[in-house]
C-alpha angles and dihedrals in degrees: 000000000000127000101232097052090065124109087251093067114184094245081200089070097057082045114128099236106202108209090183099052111143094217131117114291111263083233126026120238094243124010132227084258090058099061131088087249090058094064091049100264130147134241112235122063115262085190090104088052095049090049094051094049094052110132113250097254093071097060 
């Protein structure tokens, strides 16, 4: 005997499921975690400051 031929039938398995919904995704493609602001990094580069304070041996 199968489990869904009982009285008690699962109604989700009979559920129209729409692949082409133009809703929002049930899980986003990169979380808040997975930023730079989420490690706690800034914005903007730091990369000018670090080339101006290079100490004078490696010109």
């Amino acid at each position: 005997m199968d489990i869904l031929d009982g009285p008690e039938r699962d109604n989700d398995a009979e559920r129209v499921v729409d692949f082409e919904s133009e809703e929002a995704p049930v899980l986003p493609d990169q979380t808040r975690d997975d930023t730079e602001r989420g490690w706690g990094e800034r914005e903007h580069s730091n990369d000018d400051r670090l080339l101006d304070d290079r100490p004078p041996h490696w010109d």
